[in-house]
C-alpha positions as CSV (number, residue, x, y, z in Angstrom):
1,X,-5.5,100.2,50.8
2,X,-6.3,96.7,50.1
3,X,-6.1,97.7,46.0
4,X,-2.9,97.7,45.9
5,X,-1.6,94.5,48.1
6,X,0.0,91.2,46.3
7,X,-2.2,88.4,45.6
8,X,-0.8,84.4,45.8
9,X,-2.7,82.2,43.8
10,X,-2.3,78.2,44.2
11,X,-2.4,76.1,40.9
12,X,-1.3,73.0,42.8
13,X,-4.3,70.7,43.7
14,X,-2.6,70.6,47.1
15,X,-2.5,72.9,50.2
16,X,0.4,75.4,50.0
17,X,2.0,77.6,52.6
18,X,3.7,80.6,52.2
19,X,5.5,82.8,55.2
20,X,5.1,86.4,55.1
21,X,7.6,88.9,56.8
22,X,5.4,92.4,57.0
23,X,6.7,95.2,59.4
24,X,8.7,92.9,61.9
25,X,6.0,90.6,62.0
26,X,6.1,86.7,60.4
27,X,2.9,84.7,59.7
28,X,2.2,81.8,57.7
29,X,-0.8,81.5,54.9
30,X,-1.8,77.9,53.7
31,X,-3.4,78.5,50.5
32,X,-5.7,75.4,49.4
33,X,-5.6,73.8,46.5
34,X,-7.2,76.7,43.7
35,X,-7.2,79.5,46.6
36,X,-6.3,82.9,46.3
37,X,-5.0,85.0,49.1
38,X,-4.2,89.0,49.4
39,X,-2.1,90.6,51.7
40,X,1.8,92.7,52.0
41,X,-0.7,95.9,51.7
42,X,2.7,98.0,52.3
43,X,5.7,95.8,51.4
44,X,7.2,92.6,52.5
45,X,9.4,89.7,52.4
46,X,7.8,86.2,51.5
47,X,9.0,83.0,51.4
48,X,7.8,80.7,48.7
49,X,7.0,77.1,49.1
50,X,10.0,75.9,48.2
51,X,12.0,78.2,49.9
52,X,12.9,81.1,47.6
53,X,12.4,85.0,49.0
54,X,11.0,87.6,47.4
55,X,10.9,91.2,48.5
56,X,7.0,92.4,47.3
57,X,6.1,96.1,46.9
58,X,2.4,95.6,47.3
59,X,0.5,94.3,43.6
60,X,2.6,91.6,42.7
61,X,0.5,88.4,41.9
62,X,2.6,85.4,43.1
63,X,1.7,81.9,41.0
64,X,2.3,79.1,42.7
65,X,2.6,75.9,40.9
66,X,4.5,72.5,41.2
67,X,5.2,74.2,44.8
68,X,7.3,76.8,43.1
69,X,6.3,80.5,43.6
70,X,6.8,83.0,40.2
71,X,6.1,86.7,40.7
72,X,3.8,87.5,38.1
């Protein structure tokens, strides 16, 4: 369920996207300025704003700040 999926939360004051590869599938979340987002219920692959990868089980919190992702 949704308990267990990985949360991105952006510190920056600006818009930040992130691309999330889930099951085959690839989708972008823009995360505004202060905004926190859940998804990867099951696993995936997501691409941080400045272009690092990540593989994500599912609870990870991802911090982004100066457009830098850190898995928390």
């Amino acid at each position: 369920g949704s308990a267990y999926a990985a949360s991105a939360v952006n510190l920056d004051s600006e818009p930040r996207t992130i691309t999330v590869t889930e099951g085959g599938s690839k989708q972008e979340i823009a995360l505004g300025a202060g905004e926190t987002v859940q998804f990867c219920a099951n696993g995936c692959f997501v691409t941080m704003p400045n272009g690092d990868r990540e593989a994500l089980t599912g609870g990870e919190t991802i911090e982004i700040s100066g457009g830098v992702g850190r898995i928390k």
